[in-house]
N, C-alpha and C positions, 0 to 999 in steps of 0.2 A: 816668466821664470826669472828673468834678470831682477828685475825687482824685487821679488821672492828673495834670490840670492844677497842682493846689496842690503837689506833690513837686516836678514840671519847676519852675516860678518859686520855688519853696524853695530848688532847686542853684540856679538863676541868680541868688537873693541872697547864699547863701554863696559865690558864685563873686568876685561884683561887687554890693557893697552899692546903689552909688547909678546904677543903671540907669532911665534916663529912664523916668515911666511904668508900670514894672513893681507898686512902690508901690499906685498905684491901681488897678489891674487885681487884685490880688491881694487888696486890701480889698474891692474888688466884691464878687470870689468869696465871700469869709468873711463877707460880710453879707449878700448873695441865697442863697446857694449851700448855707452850711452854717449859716447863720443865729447864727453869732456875731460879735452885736454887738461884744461888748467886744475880741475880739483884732483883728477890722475896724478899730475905733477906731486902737487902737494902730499898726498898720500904717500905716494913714493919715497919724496923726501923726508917723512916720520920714517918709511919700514927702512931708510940707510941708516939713519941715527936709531930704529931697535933690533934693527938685525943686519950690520953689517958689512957679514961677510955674503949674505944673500946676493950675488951678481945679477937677479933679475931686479931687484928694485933701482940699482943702476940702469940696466939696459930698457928698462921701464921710463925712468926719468929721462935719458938719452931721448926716446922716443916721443914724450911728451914735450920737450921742449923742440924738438925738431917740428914738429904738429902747430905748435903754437908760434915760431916765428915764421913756417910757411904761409899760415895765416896774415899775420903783418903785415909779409910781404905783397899776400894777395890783396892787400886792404889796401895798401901804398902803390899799387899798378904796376910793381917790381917784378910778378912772380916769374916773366919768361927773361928776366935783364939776368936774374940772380939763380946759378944751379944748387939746387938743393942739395 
């Protein structure tokens, strides 16, 4: 089904880039869903620059970047020196 979903809001961005919303919905997906942080990010940071006053593509990006330096840190043997 996530699958399903990520193609359908994929044509609905090459259809219409800056559809209200769509943005964060679609960063959810890639950050719960299929657990990539860094393309979440990304997305996120387009729906702040087409929609934003949306607070979730904020609190979206917020969380993707939190995701991807705890990662770092667990790459560099930091993760229990440094509180997240």
């Amino acid at each position: 089904m996530t699958a399903g979903a990520l193609r359908e809001w994929g044509a609905a961005r090459e259809l219409h880039t800056r559809i209200p919303t769509l943005d964060a919905s679609l960063g959810w997906a890639l950050l719960h869903e299929t657990r990539d942080p860094a393309k979440a990010l990304a997305v996120f940071e387009e729906g702040i620059n087409n929609d934003s006053k949306n607070a979730v593509n904020y609190s979206g990006a917020t969380a993707a970047m939190a995701v991807l330096a705890k990662g770092r840190r667990n790459v560099c043997g930091f993760s229990s020196a440094i509180p997240i």
